[in-house]
DRENKEKE-623967 format. One record per residue (C-alpha): residue number from 1; residue in one letter; x, y, z. Coordinates in steps of 0.05 Angstrom, whole numbers, plus 5000, padded with zeros to 4 digits. Layout:
NUM a X Y Z
...
***
This chain:
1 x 5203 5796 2749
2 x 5134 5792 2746
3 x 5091 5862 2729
4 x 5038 5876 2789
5 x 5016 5946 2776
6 x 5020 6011 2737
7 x 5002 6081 2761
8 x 4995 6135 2703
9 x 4988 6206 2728
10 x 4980 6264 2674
11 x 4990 6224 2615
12 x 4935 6239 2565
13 x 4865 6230 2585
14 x 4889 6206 2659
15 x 4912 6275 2690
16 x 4900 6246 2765
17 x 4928 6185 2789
18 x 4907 6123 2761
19 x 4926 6046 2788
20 x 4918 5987 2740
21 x 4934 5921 2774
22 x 4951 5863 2727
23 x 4934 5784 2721
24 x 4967 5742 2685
25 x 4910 5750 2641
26 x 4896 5821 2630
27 x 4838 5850 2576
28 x 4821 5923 2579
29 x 4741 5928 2553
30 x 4710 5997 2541
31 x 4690 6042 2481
32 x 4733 6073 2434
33 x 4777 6125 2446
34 x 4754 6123 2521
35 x 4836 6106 2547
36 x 4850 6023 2536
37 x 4910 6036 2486
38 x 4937 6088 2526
39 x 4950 6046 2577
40 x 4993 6002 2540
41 x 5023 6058 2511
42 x 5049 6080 2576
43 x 5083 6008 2594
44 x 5111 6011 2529
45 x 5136 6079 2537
46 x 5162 6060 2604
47 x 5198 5996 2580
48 x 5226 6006 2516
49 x 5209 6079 2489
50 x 5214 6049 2413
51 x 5151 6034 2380
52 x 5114 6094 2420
53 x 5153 6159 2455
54 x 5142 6214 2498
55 x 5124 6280 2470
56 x 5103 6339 2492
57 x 5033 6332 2471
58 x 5023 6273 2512
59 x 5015 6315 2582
60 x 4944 6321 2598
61 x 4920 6390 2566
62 x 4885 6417 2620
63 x 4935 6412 2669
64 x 4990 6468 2675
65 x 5041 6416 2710
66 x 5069 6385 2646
67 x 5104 6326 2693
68 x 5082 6261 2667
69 x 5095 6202 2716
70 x 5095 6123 2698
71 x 5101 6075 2759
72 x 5112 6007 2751
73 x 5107 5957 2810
74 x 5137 5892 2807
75 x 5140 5820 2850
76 x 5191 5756 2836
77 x 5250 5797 2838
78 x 5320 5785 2826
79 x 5354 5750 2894
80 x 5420 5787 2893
81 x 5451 5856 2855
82 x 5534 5843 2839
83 x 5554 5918 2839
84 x 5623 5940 2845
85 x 5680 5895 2848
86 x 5637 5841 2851
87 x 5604 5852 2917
88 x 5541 5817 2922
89 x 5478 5857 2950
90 x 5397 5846 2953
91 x 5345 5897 2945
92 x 5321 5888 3006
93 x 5394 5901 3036
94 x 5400 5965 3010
95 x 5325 5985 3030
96 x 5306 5992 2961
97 x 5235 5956 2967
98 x 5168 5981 2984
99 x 5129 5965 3057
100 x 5104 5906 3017
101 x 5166 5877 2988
102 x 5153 5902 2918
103 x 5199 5942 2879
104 x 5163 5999 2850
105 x 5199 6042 2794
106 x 5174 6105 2776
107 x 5200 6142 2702
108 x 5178 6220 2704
109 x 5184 6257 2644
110 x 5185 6342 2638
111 x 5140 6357 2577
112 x 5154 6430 2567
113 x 5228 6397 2541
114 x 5220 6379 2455
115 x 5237 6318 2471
116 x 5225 6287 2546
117 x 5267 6248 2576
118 x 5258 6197 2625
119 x 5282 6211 2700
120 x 5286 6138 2732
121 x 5274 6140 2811
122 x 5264 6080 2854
123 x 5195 6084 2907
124 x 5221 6048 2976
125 x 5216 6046 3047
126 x 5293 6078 3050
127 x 5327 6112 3113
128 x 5312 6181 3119
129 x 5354 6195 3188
130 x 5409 6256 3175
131 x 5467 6211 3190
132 x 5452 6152 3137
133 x 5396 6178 3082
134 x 5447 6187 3029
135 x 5492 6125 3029
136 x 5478 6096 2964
137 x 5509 6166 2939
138 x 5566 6162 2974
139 x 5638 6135 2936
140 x 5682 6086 2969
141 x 5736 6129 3002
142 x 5668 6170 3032
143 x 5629 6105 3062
144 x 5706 6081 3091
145 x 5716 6142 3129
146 x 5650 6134 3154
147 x 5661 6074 3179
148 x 5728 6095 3208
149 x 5696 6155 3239
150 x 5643 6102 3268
151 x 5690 6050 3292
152 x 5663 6003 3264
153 x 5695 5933 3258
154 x 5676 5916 3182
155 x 5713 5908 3117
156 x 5735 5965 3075
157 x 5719 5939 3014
158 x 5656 5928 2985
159 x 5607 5982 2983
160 x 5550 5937 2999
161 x 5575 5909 3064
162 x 5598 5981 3100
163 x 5525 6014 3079
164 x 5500 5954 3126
165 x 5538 5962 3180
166 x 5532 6039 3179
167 x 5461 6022 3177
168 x 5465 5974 3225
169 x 5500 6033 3273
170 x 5452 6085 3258
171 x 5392 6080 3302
172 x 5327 6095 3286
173 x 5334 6098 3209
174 x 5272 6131 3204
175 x 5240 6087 3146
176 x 5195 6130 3103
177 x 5184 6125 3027
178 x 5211 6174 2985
179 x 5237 6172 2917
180 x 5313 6159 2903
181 x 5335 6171 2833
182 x 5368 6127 2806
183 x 5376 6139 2728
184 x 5421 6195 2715
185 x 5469 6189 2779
186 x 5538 6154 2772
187 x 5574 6096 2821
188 x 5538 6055 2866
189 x 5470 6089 2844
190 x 5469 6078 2781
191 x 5507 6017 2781
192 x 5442 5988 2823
193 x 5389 6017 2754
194 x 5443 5985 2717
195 x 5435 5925 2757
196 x 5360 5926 2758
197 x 5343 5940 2683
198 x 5371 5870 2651
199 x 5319 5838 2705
200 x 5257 5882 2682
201 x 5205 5837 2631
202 x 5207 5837 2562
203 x 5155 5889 2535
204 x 5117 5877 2461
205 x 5071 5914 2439
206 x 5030 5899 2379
207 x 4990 5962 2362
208 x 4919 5961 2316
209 x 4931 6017 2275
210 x 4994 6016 2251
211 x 5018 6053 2199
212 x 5040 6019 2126
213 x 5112 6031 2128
214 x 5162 5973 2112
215 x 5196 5992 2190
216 x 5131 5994 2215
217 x 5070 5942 2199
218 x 5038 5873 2230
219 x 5096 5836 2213
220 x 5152 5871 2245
221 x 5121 5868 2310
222 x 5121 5791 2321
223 x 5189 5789 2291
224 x 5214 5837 2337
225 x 5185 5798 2395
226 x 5209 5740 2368
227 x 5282 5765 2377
228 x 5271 5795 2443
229 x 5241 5723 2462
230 x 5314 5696 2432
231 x 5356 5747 2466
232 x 5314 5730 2536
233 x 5327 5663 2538
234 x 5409 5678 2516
235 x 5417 5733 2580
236 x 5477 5682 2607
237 x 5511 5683 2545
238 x 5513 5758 2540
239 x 5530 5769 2605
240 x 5593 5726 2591
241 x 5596 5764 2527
242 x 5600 5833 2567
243 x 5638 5811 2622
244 x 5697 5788 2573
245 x 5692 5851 2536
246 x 5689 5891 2599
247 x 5753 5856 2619
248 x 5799 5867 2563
249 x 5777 5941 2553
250 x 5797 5954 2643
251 x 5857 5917 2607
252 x 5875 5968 2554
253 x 5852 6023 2604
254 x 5894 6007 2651
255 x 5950 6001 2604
256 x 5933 6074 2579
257 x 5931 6101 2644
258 x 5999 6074 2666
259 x 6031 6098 2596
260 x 5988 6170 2617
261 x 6020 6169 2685
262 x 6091 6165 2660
263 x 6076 6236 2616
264 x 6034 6276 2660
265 x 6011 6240 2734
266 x 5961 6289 2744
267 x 5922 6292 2693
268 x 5941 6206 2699
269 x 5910 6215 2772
270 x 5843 6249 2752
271 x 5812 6200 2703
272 x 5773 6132 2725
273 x 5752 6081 2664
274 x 5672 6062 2667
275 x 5651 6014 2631
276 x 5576 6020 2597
277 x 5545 5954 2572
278 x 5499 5956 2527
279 x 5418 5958 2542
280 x 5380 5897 2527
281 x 5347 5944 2479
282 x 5409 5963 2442
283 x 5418 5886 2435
284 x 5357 5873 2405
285 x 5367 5937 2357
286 x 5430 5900 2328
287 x 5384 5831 2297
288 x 5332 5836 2248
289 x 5284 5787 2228
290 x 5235 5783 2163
291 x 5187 5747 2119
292 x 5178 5736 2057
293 x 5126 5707 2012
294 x 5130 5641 1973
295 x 5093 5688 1901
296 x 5145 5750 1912
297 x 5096 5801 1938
298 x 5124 5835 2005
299 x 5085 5818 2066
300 x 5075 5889 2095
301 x 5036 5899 2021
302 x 4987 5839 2021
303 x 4908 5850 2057
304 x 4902 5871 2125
305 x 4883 5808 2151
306 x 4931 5765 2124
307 x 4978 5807 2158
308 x 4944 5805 2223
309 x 4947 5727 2206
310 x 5022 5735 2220
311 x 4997 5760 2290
312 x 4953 5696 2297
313 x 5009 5653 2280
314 x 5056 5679 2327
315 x 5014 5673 2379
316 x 5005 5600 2363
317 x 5076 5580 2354
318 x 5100 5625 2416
319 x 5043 5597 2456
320 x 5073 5525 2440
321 x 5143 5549 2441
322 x 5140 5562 2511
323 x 5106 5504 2536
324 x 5158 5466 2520
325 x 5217 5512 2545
326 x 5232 5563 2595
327 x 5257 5626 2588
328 x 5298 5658 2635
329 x 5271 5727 2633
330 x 5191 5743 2635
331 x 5155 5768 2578
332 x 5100 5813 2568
333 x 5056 5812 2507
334 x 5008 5870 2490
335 x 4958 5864 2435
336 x 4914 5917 2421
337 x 4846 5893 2388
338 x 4879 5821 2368
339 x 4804 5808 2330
340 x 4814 5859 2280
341 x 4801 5834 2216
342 x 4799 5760 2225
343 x 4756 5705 2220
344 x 4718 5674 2285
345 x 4766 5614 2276
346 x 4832 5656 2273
347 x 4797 5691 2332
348 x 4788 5625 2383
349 x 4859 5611 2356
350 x 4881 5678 2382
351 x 4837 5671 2452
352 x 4878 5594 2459
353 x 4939 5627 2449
354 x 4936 5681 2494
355 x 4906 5627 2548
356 x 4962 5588 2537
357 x 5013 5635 2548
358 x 4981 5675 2609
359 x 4994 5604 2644
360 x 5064 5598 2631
361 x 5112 5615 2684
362 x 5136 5679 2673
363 x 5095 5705 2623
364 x 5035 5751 2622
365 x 4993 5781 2570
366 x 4947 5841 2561
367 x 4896 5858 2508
368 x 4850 5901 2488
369 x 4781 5899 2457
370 x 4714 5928 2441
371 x 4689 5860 2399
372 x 4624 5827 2450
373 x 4645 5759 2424
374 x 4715 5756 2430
375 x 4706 5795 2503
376 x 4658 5746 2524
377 x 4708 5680 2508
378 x 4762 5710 2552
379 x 4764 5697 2635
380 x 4720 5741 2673
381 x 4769 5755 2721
382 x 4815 5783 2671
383 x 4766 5841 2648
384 x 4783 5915 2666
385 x 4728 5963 2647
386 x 4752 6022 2616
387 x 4703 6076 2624
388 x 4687 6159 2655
389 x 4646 6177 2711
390 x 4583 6201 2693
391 x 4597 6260 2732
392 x 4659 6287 2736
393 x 4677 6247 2671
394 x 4748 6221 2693
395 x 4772 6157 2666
396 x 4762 6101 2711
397 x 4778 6029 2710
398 x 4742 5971 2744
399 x 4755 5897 2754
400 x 4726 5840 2769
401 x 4648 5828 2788
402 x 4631 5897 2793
403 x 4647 5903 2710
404 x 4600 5844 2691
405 x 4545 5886 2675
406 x 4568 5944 2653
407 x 4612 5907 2606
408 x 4552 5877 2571
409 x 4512 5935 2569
410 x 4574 5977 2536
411 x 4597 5931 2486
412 x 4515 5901 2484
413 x 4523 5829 2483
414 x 4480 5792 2448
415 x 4478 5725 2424
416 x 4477 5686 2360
417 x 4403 5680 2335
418 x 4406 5608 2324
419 x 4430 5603 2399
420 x 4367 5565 2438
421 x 4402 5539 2509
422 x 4464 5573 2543
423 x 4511 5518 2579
424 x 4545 5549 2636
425 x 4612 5520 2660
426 x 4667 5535 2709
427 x 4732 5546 2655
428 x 4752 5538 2588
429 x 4777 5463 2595
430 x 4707 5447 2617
431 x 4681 5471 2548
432 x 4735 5421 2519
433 x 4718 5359 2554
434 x 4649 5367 2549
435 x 4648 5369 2471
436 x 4694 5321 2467
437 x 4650 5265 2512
438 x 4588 5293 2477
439 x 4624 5278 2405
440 x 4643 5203 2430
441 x 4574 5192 2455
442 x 4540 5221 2386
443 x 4580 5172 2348
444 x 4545 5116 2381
445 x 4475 5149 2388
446 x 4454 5211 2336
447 x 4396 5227 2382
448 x 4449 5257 2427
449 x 4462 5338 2415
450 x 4543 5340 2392
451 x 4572 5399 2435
452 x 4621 5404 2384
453 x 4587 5428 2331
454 x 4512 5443 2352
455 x 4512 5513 2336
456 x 4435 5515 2373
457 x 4481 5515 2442
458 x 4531 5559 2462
459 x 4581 5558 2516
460 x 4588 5606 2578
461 x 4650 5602 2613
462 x 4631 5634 2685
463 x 4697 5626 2722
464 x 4697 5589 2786
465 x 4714 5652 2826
466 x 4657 5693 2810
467 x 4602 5622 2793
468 x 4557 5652 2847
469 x 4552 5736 2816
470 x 4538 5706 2752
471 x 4475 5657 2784
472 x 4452 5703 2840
473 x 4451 5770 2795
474 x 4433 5731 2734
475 x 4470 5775 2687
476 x 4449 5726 2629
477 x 4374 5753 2639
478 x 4371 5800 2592
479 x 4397 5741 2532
480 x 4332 5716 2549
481 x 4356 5644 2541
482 x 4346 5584 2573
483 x 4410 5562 2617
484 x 4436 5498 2638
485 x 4493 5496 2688
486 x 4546 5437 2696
487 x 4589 5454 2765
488 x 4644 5404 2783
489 x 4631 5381 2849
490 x 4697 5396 2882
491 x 4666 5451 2912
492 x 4607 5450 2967
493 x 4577 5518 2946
494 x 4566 5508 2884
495 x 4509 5459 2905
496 x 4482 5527 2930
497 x 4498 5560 2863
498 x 4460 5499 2825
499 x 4398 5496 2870
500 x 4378 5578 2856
501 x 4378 5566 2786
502 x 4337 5512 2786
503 x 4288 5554 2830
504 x 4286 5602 2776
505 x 4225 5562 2740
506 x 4237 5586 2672
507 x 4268 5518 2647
508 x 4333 5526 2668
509 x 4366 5474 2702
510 x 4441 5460 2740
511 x 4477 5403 2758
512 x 4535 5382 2804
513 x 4581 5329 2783
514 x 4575 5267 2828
515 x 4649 5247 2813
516 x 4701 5295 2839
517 x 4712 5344 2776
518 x 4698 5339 2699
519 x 4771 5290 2692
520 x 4743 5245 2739
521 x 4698 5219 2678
522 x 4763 5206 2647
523 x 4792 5133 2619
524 x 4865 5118 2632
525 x 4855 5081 2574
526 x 4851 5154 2527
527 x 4914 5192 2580
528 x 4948 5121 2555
529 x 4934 5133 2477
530 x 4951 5214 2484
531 x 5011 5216 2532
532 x 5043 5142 2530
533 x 5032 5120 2602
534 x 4977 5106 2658
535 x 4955 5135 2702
536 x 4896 5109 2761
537 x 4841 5149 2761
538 x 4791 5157 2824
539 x 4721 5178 2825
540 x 4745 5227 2881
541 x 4824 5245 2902
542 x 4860 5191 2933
543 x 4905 5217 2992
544 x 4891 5285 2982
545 x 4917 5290 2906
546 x 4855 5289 2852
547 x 4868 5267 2775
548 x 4903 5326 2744
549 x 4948 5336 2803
550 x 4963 5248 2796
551 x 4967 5270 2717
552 x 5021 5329 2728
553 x 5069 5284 2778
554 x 5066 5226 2725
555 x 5081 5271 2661
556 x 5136 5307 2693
557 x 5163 5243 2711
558 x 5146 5213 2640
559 x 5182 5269 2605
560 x 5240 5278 2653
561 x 5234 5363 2658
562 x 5239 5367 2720
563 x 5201 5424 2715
564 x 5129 5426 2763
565 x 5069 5426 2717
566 x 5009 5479 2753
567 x 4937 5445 2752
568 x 4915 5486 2709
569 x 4964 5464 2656
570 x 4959 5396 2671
571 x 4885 5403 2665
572 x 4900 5446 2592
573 x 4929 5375 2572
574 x 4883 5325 2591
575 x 4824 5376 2559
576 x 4865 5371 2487
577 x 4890 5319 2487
578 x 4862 5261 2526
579 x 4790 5277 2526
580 x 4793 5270 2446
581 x 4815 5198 2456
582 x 4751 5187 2497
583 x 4699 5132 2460
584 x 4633 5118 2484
585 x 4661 5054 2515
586 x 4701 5088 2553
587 x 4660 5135 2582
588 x 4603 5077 2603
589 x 4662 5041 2633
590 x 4683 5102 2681
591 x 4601 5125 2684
592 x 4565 5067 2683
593 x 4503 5112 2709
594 x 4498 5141 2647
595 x 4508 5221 2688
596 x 4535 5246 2620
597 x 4489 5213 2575
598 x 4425 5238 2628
599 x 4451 5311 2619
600 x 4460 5310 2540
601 x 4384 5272 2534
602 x 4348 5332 2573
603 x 4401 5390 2537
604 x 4370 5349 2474
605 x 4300 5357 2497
606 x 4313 5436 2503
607 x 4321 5441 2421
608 x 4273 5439 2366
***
């Protein structure tokens, strides 16, 4: 299940209704104490209830309804429910999903209790007619005389199958959404929560402030995650597990209630066994998982950032992890202010990681931060301004181009002072092969500027979706830099895009790729040396399929997974790996024009 949305109503600082939609990519930008965390405090709240809780505090203090509300929206659900005896069902089936096909889940707590509890309703499009609005409460014997009273020619066992024909029967179902709860009831109700829960992502949350406690500190956070990772990627194995132990306790019950029965057959008539399973969170709570260090002294006791190191290198490894594997059940990870107290290099470690893992099926991640430079590495289309009306002074969140500016202005980007030329590209594997062909070209001519360690140039990563807000608002302006722009040429407008900043007249300049996209300029010579096999490469794609696309097929092929590999990873792969294979000879083979060479000679001009 993938996470869509969150609504927060009256939790803290968000007393009305607010609605946070989420990429795969998610980083919340605003000033402190303005609401970022308390966003991820809320998911965490609704998904595990462990590292952060409800209290009574947490209702917004100015409004005299203490009723906090969490809604959670979700897409790539499970395709069938097995509720009682087995009987298969869908969401859809039992009209449990929104107008749009999502499944929206919505946890309400009371606040004026000591200690809230969570009241677990399902939001759907669900029959509201008199006859059939209350079916999923209904036990067996009551849905079979329904039926019988209908007439209806349908099997008498199997919940699922006689709420569709009564359905089926009814009419005009009268489709409205309402809220059916679905945390505290028994049977088929609960049954379907019970059914629904193992399904819902992983949630970690790795919290900036944390407090120094041996329970509590940087490292027991990744660990943590690290066995809910496990336990995701096991959920077959437990099921078996449960289903076995489920089995052999009906066994004993049963056995009980016939010795019962012979003694006293009506008390023997009154009682039913239920069996419980255990919550993925109770199976996490029964591993642990710590670190130690090689000179004695405990982990949770050694500087700040070498904690927070812990953080980096979980990142890295679970970043890598998963690109080789596929877990079964999604995973959310939540990181508030990931830069604190690391180095820039830890820091573009951190910003790779998360990268790497927002692209991996079944996996998203969401951040926070306040830092310019690590906010301004990240995708543009992953940013969510945090910030209050100037007004009325109510928290409100905005995405995409409308935050450009106000981001910069709030956090107030500014750039290095040895920074002379800004080089504008589409993504982050742009960045990547450009250094690396600008690297292979210095070591054959020193008069070339090496994009890989210049530190007079500095990368803008501009996104291809929003290329044309950052040129035609020029929201680099106030940098007061010169810019140079290198657009693959994949894409017609962005010959529009380059032509207005060269207009400008201020010595900026843009280009467009003549060949396809930047891995066009590729040799199969360096995919040879990095992956083990060729591949042909075209100046432009050959029946329909361009080079990463050729690249993906082949590697999936090479490596036998089976498994589809996105463009976007496939593109990730060629960027780290390949493009450092890349000599000069190479690159004068597959651009015998000398187009890169021509760009890095007038970038060079640009520096004293």
């Amino acid at each position: 299940m993938r996470l869509e949305a969150v609504s927060i109503t009256n939790f803290r600082c968000y007393r009305e209704e607010v609605r946070i939609e989420f990429d795969d990519l998610t980083t919340f930008v605003g000033r402190n104490d303005i609401g970022k965390s308390t966003i991820l405090e809320a998911l965490e709240i609704f998904f595990n209830g462990d590292l952060v809780s409800m209290e009574q505090a947490d209702a917004n203090v100015h409004n005299a309804d203490k009723t906090v509300s969490i809604t959670c929206e979700f897409s790539e659900l499970p395709p069938t429910l097995t509720l009682d005896a087995g009987a298969e069902t869908t969401l859809a089936d039992e009209y449990l999903l929104t107008k749009d096909g999502s499944l929206k889940i919505r946890k309400t707590f009371d606040c004026t209790n000591k200690k809230p509890t969570a009241e677990v309703l399902v939001i759907a499009n669900h029959p509201t007619a008199s006859s059939c609005s209350n079916l999923l409460e209904l036990k067996e014997k009551e849905l079979q005389k329904k039926v019988k009273d209908l007439g209806l020619e349908v099997a008498l066992k199997g919940n699922p199958g006689m709420r569709r024909a009564i359905w089926a029967a009814s009419g005009d179902l009268q489709l409205r959404e309402i809220a059916i709860p679905v945390g505290k009831l028994k049977d088929d109700v609960k049954r379907i929560w019970d059914q629904i829960e193992p399904h819902l992502p992983m949630f970690a949350l790795f919290q900036s402030d944390r407090s120094s406690r041996d329970s509590d500190n940087e490292v027991q956070s990744p660990m943590k995650a690290a066995v809910a990772a496990a336990i995701a990627e096991v959920q077959e194995d437990i099921a078996r597990i449960q289903a076995k132990v489920r089995e052999k306790a009906e066994e004993i019950a049963r056995n009980t209630h016939a010795a019962l029965a012979t003694i006293d057959p009506n008390l023997a008539s009154e009682l039913t066994p239920e069996f419980s399973p255990p919550s993925a969170a109770k199976w996490q709570g029964l591993f642990s998982l710590s670190l130690s260090t090689d000179d004695g002294i405990p982990l949770n006791k050694r500087g700040s950032g070498v904690r927070r190191l812990v953080l980096v290198s979980f990142f890295k490894a679970e970043a890598e992890r998963r690109l080789q594997t596929s877990a079964k059940r999604s995973m959310i990870y939540a990181v508030e202010e990931p830069e604190t107290a690391q180095h820039p290099n830890n820091q573009r470690i951190l910003i790779d990681s998360f990268k790497a893992l927002s692209e991996d099926s079944g996996c998203q991640v969401l951040l926070t931060t306040h830092s310019p430079g690590f906010a301004s590495s990240l995708p543009q289309e992953s940013i969510r301004y945090v910030s209050r009306h100037s007004e009325t002074k109510k928290p409100q969140i905005q995405s995409g181009v409308d935050a450009f500016g106000q981001v910069a202005e709030a956090l107030g980007v500014t750039p290095d002072s040895r920074v002379q030329v800004l080089l504008c590209v589409e993504g982050p594997t742009d960045v990547l092969a450009l250094k690396a062909l600008s690297n292979a070209l210095y070591q054959s001519d020193a008069t070339l500027p090496n994009l890989a360690s210049d530190d007079r140039l500095a990368f803008v990563v501009l996104g291809g979706g929003t290329l044309e807000h950052w040129v035609n608002q020029h929201y680099l302006r106030g940098l007061n830099k010169q810019e140079v722009h290198i657009y693959d040429g994949d894409v017609p407008e962005y010959a529009e895009s380059a032509r207005k900043v060269n207009e400008r007249g201020n010595g900026s300049w843009a280009v467009v790729t003549t060949k396809h996209e930047i891995e066009s300029y590729l040799h199969k010579d360096a995919i040879s040396m990095a992956f083990g096999f060729q591949i042909e490469i075209t100046d432009h794609p050959f029946e329909g399929k361009a080079t990463p696309k050729v690249f993906g097929e082949a590697f999936v092929a090479h490596s036998g997974s089976g498994k589809p590999l996105k463009d976007s990873n496939a593109k990730r792969k060629l960027a780290q790996q390949a493009f450092p294979c890349m000599t000069a000879a190479m690159l004068d083979e597959r651009d015998p024009d000398g187009e890169v060479r021509g760009w890095l000679r007038r970038l060079g001009s640009m520096l004293t």
